[in-house]
Z-matrix of the N, CA and C atoms (Angstrom, degrees):
N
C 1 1.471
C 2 1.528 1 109.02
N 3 1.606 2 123.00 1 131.48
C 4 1.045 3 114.89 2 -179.12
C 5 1.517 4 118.91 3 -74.67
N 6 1.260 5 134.94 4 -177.10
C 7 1.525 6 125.93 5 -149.84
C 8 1.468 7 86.34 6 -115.55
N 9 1.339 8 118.85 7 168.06
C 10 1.234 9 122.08 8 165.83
C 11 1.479 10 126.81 9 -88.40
N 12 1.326 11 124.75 10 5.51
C 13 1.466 12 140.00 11 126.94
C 14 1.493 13 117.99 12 -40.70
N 15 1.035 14 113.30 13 -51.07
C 16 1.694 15 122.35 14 -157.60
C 17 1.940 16 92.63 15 -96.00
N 18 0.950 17 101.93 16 -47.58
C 19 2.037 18 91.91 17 166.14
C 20 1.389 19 130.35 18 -60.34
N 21 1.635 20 110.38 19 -30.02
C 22 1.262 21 110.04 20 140.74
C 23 1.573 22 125.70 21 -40.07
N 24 1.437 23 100.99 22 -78.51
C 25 1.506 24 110.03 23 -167.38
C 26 1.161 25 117.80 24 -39.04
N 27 1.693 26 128.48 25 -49.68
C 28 0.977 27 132.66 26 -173.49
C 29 1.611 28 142.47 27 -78.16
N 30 0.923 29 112.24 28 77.94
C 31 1.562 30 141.44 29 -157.73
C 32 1.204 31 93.99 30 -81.35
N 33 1.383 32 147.53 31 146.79
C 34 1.400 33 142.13 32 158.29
C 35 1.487 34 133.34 33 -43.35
N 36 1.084 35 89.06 34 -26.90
C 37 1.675 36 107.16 35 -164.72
C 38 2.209 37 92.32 36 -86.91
N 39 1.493 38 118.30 37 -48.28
C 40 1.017 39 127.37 38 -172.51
C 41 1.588 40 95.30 39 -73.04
N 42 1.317 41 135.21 40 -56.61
C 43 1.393 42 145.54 41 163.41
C 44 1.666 43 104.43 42 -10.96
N 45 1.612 44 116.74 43 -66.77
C 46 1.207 45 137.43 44 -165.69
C 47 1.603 46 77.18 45 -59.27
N 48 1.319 47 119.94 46 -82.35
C 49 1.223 48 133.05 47 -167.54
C 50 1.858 49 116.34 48 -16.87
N 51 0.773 50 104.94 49 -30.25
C 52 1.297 51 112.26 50 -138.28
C 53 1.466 52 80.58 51 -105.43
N 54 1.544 53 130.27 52 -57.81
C 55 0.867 54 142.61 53 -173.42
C 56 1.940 55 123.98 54 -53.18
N 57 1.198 56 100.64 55 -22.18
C 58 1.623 57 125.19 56 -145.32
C 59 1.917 58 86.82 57 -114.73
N 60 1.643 59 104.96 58 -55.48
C 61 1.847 60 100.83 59 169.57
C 62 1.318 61 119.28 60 -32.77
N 63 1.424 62 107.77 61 128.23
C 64 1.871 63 119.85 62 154.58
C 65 1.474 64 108.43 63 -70.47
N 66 1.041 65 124.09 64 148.63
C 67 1.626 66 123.09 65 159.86
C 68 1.062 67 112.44 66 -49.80
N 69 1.579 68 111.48 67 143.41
C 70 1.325 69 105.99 68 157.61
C 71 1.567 70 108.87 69 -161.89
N 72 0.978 71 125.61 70 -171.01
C 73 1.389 72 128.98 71 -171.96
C 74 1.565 73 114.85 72 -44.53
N 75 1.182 74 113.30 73 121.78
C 76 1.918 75 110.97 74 -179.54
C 77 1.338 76 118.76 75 -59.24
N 78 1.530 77 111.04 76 -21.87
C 79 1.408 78 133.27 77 -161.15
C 80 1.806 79 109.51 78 -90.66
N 81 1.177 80 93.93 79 -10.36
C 82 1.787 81 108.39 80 172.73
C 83 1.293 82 119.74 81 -59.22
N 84 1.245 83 124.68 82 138.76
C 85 1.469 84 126.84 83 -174.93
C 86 1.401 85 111.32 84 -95.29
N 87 1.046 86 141.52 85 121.69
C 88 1.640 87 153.52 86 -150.64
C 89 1.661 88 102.48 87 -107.94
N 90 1.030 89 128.93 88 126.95
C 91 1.807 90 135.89 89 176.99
C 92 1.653 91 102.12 90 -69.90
N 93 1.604 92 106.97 91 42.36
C 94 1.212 93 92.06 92 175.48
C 95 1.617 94 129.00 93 -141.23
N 96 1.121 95 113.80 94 87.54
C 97 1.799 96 127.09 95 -176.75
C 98 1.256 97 97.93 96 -13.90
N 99 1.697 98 119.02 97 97.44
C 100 1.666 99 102.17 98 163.39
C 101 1.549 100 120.30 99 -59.69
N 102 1.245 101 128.07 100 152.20
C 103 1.494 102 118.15 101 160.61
C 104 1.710 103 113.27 102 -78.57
N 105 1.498 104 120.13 103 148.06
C 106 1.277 105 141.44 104 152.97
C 107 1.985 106 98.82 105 17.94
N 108 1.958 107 70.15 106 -76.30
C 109 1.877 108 89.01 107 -148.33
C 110 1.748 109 101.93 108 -76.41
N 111 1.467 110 123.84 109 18.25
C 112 1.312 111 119.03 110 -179.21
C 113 1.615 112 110.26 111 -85.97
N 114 1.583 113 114.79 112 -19.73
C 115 1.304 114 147.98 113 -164.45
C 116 1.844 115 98.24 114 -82.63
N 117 0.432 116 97.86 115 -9.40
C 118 2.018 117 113.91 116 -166.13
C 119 1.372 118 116.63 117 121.16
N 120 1.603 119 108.95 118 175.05
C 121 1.431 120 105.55 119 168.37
C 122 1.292 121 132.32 120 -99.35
N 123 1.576 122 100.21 121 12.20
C 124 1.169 123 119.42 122 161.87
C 125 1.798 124 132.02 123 -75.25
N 126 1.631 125 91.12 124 -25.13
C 127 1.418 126 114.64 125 176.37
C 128 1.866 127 119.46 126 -61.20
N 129 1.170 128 125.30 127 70.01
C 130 1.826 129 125.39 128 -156.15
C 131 1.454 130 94.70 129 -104.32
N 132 1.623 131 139.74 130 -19.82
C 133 1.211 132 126.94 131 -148.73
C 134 1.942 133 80.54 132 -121.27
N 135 1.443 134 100.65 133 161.79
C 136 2.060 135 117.44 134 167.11
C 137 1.334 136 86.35 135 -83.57
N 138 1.509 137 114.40 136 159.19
C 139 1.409 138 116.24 137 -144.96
C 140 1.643 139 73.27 138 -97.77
N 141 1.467 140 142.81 139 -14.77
C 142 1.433 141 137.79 140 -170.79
C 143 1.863 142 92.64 141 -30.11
N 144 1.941 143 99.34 142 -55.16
C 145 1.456 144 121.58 143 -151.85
C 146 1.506 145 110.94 144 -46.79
N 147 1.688 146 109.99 145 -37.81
C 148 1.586 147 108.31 146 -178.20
C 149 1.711 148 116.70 147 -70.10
N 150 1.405 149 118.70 148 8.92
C 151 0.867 150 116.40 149 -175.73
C 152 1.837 151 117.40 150 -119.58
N 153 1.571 152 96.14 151 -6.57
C 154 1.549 153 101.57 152 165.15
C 155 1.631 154 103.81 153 -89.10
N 156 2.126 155 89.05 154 143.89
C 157 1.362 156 138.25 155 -176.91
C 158 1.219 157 110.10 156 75.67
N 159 1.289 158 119.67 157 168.04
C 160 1.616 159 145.10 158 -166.05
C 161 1.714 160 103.77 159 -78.56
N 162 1.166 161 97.82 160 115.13
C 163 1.259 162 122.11 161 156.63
C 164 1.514 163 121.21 162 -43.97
N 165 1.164 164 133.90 163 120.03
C 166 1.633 165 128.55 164 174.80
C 167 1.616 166 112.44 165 -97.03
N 168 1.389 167 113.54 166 20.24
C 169 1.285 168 109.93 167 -173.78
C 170 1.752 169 108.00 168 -142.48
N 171 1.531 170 128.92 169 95.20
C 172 1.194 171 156.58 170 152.47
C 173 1.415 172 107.47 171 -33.63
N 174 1.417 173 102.33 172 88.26
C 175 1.737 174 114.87 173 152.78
C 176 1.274 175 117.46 174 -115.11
N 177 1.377 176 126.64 175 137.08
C 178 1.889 177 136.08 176 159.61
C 179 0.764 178 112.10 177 -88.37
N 180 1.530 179 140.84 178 -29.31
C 181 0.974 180 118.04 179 -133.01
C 182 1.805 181 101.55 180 -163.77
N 183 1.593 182 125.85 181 163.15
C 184 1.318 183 102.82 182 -153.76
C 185 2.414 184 97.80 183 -83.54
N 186 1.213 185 95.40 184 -39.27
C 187 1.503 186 116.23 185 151.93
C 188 1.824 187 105.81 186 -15.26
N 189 1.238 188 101.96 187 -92.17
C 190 1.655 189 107.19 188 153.85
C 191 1.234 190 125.53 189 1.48
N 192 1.617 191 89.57 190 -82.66
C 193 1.818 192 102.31 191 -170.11
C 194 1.951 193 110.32 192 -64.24
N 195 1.256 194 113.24 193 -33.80
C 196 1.245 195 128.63 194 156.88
C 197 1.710 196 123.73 195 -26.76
N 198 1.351 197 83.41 196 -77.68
C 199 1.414 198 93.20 197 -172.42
C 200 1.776 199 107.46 198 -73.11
N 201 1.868 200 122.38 199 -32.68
C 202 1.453 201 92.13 200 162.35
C 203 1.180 202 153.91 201 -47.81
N 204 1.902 203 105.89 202 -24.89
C 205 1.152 204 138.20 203 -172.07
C 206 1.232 205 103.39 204 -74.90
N 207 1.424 206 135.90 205 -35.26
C 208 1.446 207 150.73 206 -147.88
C 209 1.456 208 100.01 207 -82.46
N 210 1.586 209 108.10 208 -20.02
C 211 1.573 210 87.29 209 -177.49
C 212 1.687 211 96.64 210 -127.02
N 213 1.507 212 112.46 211 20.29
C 214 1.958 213 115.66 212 159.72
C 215 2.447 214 97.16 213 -79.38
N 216 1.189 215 66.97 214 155.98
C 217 1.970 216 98.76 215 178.95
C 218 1.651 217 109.53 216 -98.60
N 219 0.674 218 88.24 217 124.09
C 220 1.869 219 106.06 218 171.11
C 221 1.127 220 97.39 219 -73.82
N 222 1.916 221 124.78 220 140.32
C 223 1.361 222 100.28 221 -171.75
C 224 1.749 223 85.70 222 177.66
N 225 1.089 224 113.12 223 115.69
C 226 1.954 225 120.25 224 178.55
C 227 1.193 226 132.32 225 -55.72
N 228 1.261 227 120.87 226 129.34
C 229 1.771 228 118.14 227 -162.55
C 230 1.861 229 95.35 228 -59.86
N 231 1.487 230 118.41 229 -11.85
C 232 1.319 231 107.40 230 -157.40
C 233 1.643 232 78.19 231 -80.71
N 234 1.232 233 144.06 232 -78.81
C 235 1.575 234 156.08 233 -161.19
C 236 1.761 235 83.71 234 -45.84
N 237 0.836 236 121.90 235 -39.78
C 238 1.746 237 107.85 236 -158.65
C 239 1.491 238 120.55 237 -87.83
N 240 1.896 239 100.14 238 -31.34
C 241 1.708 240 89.29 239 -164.08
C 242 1.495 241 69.98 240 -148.18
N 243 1.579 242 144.28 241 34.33
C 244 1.492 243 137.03 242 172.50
C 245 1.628 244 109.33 243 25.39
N 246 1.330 245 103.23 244 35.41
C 247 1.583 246 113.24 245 155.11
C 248 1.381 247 123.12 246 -119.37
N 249 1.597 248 132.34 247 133.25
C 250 1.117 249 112.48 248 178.51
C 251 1.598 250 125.09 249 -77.66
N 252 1.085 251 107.10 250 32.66
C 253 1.853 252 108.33 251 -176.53
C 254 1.480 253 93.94 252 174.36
N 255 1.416 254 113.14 253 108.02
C 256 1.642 255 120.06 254 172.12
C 257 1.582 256 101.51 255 -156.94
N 258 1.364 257 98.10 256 113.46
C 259 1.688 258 119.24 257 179.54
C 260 1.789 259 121.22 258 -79.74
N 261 1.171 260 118.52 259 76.22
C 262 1.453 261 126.14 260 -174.13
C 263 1.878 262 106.39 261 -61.89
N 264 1.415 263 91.84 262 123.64
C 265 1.598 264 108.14 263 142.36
C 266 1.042 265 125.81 264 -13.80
N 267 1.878 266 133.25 265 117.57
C 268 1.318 267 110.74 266 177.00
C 269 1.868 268 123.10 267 -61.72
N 270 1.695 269 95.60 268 -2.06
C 271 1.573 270 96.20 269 -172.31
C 272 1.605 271 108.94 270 -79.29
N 273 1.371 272 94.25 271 -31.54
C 274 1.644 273 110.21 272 -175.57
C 275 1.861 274 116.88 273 -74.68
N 276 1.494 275 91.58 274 -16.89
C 277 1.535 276 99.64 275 171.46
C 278 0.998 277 114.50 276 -85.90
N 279 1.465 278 145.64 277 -26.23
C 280 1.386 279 168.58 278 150.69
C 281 1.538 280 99.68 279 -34.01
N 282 1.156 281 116.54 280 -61.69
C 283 1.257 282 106.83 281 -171.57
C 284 1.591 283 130.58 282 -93.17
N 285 1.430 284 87.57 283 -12.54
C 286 1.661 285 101.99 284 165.56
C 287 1.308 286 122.93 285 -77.83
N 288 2.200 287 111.46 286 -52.09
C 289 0.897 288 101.19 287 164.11
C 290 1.885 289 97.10 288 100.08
N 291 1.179 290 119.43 289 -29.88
C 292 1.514 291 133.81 290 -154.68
C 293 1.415 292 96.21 291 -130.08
N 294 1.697 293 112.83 292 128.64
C 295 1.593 294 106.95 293 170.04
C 296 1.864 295 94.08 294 177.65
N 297 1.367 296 91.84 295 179.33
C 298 1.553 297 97.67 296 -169.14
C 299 1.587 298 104.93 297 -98.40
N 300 1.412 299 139.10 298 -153.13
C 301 1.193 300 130.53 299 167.94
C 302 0.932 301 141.37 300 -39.88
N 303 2.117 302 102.87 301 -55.31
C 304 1.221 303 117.20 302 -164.84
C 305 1.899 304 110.40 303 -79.58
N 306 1.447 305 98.54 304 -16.66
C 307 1.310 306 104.54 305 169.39
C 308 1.709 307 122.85 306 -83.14
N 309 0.980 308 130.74 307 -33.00
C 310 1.498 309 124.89 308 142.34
C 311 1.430 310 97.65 309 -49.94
N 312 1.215 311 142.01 310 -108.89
C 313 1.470 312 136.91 311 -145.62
C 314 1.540 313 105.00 312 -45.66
N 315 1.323 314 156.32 313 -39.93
C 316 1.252 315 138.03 314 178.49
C 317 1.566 316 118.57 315 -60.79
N 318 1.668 317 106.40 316 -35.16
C 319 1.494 318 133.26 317 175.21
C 320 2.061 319 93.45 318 -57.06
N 321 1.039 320 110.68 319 -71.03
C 322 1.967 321 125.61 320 -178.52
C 323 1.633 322 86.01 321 -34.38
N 324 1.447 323 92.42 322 -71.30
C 325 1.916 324 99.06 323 -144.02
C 326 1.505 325 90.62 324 -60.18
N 327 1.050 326 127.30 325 -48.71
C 328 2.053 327 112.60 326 165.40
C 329 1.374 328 114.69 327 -0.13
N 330 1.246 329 79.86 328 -95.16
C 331 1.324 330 110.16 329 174.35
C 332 1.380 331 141.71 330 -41.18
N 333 1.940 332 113.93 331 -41.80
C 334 1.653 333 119.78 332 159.44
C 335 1.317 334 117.64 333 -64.93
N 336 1.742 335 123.19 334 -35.34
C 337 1.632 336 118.12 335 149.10
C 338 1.391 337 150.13 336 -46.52
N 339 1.975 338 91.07 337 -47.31
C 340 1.510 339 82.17 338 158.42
C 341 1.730 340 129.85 339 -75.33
N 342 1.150 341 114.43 340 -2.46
C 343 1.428 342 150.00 341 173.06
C 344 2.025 343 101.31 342 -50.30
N 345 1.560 344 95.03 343 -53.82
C 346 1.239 345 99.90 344 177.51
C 347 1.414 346 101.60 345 108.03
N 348 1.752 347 127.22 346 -8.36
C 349 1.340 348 140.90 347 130.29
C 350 0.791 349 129.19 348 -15.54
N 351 1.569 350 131.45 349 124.94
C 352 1.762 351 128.27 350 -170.53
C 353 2.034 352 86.00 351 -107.26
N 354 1.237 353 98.33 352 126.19
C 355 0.907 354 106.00 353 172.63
C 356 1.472 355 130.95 354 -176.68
N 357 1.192 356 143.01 355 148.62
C 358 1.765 357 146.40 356 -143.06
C 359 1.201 358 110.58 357 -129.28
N 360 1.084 359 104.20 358 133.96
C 361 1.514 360 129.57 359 164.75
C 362 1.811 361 97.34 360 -54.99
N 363 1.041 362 120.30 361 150.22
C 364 1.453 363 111.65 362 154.25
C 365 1.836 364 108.06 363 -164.17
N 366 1.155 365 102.64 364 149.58
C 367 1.555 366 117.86 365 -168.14
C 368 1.408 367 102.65 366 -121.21
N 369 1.555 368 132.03 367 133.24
C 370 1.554 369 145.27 368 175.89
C 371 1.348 370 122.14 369 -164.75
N 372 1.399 371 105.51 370 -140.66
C 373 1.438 372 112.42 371 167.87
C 374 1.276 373 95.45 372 -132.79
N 375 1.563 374 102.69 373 173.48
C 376 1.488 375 99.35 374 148.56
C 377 1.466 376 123.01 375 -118.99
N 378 1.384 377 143.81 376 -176.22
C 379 1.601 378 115.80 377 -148.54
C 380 2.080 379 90.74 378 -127.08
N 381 1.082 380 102.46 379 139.43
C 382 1.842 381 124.63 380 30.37
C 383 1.534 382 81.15 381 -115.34
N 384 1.759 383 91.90 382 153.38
C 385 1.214 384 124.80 383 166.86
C 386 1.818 385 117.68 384 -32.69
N 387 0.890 386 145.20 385 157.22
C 388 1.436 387 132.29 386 178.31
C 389 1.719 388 91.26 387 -153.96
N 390 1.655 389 107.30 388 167.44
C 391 1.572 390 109.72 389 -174.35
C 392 1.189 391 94.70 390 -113.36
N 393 1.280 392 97.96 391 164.17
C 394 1.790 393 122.34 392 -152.22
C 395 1.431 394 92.68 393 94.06
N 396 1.421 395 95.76 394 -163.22
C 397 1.805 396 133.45 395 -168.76
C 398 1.426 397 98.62 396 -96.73
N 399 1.333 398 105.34 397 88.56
C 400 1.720 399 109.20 398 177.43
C 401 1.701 400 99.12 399 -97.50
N 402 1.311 401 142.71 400 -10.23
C 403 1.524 402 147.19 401 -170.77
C 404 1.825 403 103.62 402 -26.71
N 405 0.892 404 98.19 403 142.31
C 406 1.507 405 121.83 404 -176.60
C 407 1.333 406 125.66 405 -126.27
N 408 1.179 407 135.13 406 141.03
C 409 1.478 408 126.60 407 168.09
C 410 1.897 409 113.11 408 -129.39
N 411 1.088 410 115.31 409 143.11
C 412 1.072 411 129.42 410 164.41
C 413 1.308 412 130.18 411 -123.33
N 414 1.791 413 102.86 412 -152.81
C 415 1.367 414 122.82 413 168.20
C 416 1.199 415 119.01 414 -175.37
N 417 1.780 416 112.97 415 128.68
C 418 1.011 417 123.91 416 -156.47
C 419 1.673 418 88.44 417 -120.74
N 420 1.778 419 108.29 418 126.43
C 421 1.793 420 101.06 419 155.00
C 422 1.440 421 123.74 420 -144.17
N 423 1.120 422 141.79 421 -160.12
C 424 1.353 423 160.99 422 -157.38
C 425 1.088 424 115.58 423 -149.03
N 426 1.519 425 105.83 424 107.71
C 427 1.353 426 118.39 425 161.01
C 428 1.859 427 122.99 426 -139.35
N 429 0.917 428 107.91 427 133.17
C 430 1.859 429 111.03 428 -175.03
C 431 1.313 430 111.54 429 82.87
N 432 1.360 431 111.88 430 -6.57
C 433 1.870 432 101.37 431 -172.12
C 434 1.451 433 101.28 432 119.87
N 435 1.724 434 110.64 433 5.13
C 436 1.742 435 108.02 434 -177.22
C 437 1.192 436 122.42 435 -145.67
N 438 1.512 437 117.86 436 137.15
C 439 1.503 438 117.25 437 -152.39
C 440 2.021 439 90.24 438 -93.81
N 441 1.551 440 105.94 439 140.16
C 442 1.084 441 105.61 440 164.09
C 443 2.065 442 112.43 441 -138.19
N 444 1.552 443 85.11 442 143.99
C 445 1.775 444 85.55 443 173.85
C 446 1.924 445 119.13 444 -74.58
N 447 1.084 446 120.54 445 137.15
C 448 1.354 447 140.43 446 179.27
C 449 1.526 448 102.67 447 -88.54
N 450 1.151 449 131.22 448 138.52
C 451 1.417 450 139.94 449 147.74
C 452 2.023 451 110.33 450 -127.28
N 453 1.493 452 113.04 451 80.35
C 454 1.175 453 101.21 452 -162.86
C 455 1.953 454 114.77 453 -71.21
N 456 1.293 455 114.31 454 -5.02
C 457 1.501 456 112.85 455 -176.21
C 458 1.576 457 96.58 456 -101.27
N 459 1.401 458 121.32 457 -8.85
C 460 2.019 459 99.98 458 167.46
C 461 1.915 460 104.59 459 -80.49
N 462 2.148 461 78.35 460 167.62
C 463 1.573 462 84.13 461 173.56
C 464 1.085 463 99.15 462 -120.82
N 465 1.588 464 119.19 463 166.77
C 466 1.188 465 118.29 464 -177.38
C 467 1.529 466 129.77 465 108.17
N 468 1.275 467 141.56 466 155.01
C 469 1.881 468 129.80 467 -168.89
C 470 1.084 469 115.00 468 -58.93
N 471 1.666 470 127.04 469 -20.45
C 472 1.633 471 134.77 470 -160.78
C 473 1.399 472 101.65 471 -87.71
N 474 1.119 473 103.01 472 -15.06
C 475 1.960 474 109.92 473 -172.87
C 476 1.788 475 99.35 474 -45.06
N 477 1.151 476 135.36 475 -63.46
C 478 1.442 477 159.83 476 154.65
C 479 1.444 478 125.95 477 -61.76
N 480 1.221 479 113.28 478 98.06
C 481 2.094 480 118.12 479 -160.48
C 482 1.312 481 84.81 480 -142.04
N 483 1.927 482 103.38 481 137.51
C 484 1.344 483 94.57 482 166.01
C 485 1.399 484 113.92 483 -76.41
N 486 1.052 485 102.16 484 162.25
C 487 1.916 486 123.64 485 -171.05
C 488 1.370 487 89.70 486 -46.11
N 489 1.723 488 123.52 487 -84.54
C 490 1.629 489 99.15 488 -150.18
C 491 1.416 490 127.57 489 -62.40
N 492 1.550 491 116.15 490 -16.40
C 493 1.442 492 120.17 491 162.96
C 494 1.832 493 115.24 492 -49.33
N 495 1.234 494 132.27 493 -21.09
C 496 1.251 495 144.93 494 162.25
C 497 1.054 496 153.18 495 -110.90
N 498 1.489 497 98.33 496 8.32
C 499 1.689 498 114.69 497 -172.95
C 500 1.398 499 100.53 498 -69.39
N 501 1.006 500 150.90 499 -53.16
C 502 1.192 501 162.31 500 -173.09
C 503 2.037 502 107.75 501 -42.49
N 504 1.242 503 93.39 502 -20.21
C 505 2.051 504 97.03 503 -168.14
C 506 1.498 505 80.60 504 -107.76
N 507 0.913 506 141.66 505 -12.71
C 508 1.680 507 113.01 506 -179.85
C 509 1.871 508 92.44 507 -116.80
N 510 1.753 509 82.19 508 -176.21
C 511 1.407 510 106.84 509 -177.35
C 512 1.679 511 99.74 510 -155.64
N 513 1.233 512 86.21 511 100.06
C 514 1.837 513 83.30 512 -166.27
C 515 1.479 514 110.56 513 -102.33
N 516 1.300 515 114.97 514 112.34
C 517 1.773 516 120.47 515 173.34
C 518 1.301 517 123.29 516 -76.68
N 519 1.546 518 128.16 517 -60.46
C 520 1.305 519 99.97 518 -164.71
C 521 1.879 520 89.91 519 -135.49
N 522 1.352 521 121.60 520 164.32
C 523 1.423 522 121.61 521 -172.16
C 524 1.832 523 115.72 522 -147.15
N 525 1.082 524 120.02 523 170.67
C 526 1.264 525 119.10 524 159.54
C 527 1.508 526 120.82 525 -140.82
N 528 1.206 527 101.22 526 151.33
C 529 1.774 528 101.49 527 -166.71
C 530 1.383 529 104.05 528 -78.59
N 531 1.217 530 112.18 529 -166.79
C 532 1.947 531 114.66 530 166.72
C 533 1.449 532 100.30 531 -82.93
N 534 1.543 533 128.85 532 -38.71
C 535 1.542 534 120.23 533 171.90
C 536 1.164 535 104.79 534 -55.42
N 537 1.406 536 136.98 535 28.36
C 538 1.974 537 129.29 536 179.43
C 539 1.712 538 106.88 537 34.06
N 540 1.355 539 130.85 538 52.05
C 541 1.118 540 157.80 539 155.60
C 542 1.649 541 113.39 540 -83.18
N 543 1.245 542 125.21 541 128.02
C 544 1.415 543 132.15 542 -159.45
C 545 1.421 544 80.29 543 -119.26
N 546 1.781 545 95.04 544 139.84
C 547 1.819 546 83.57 545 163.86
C 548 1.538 547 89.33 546 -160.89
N 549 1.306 548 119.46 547 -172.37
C 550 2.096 549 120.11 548 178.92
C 551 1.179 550 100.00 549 -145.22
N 552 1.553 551 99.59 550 151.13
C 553 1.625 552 117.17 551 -173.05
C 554 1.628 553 93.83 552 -110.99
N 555 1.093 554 108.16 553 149.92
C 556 1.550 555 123.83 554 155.96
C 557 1.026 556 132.16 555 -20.54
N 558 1.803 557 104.03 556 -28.93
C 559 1.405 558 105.09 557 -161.98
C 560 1.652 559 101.55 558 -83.52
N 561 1.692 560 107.31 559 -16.02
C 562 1.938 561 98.62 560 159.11
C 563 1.381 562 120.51 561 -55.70
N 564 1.124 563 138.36 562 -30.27
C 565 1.147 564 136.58 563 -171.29
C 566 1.364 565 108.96 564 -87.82
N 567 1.302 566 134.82 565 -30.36
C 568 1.570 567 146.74 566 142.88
C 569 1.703 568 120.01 567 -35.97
N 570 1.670 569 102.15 568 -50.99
C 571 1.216 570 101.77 569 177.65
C 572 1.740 571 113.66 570 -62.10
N 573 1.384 572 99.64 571 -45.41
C 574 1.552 573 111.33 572 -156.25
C 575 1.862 574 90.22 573 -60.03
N 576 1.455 575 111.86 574 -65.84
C 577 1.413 576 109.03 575 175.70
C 578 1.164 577 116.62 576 -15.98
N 579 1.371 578 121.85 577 -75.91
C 580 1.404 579 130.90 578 161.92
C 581 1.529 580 142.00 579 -21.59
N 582 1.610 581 103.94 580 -49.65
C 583 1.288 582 118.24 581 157.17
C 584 1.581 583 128.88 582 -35.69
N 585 1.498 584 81.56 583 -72.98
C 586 1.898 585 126.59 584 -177.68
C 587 1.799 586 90.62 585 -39.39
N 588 1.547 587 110.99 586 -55.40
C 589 1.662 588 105.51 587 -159.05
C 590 1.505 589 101.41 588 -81.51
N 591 1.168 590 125.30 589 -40.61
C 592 1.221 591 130.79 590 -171.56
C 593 1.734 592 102.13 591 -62.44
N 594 1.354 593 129.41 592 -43.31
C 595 1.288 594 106.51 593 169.49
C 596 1.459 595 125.18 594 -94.91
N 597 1.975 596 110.67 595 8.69
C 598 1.482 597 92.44 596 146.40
C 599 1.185 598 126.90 597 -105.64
N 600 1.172 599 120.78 598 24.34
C 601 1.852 600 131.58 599 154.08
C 602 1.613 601 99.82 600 -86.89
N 603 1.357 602 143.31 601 -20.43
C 604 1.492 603 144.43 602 -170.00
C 605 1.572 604 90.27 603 -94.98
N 606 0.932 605 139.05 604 -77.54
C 607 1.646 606 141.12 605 163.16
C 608 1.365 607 116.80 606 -17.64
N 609 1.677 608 110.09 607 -57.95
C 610 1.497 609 120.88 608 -159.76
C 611 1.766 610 101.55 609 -80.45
């Protein structure tokens, strides 16, 4: 059964679309303004919002932001807020302390912007694709001339890989810059492919 993500997406015109695309790199940037709710359905606020009021937590440095994280809990919007998808405030993460991915990575990407860090929010999978609700969040940034992937809720040296050493484990759909700019990579149009066949081999 297709998801109610993917009944969204599929508009006729995008359908054709989708259908008519060559492969190509997942990592491609798409001319296309994601909306809000493409991000999850947890996603209700413009990402401007995660960035109003004062922070109570002093990082310089990316080390810093690291080690605050090192002592937050991984922990499910279902156990936390009996919702299955609810995107906390970096202020509200601060004081909880407790959150799922996208709440470490909105908490990071805060922080690598106000940093003065060019760097993105980004939402995917990671591969291979699996069925159910595999959604992912990260962070991807730039520094020295080199793009590296973020995982702000692991522990350990791998948390931080440069990008092309890992492009290959994700599948990244839709992102936002530090200008709070929404934009989609290719790798939506990869996913959806994917979807589409996988439930007409489940059907067929």
């Amino acid at each position: 059964m297709t998801n109610p993500f993917l009944r969204w997406a599929l508009s006729p015109v995008l359908h054709l679309a989708i259908r008519l695309s060559p492969e190509s790199d997942p990592w491609g940037h798409l001319s296309y303004a994601a909306p809000l709710k493409a991000f999850g359905s947890g996603s209700r606020k413009d990402f401007s919002w995660y960035f109003e009021g004062e922070s109570a937590v002093e990082a310089r440095s990316i080390a810093e932001i690291r080690a605050w994280l090192a002592g937050c809990e991984y922990a499910s919007d279902t156990n936390l807020f009996q919702e299955p998808d609810f995107w906390q405030h970096p202020r509200t993460f601060e004081q909880l302390r407790r959150g799922d991915c996208e709440d470490f990575a909105l908490w990071a990407w805060r922080k690598l912007v106000e940093m003065g860090i060019d760097a993105d929010l980004v939402v995917g999978r990671t591969m291979p694709m699996l069925e159910g609700d595999s959604r992912h969040a990260w962070i991807v940034f730039r520094r020295d001339g080199k793009e590296y992937l973020f995982e702000p809720a692991w522990r350990g040296d791998n948390a931080i890989r440069p990008l092309a050493e890992v492009r290959k484990d994700y599948n990244p759909e839709f992102g936002v810059g530090a200008d709070r700019r929404r934009f989609s990579y290719a790798g939506y149009l990869r996913y959806l492919k994917w979807a589409e066949k996988t439930e007409n081999t489940t059907v067929g």
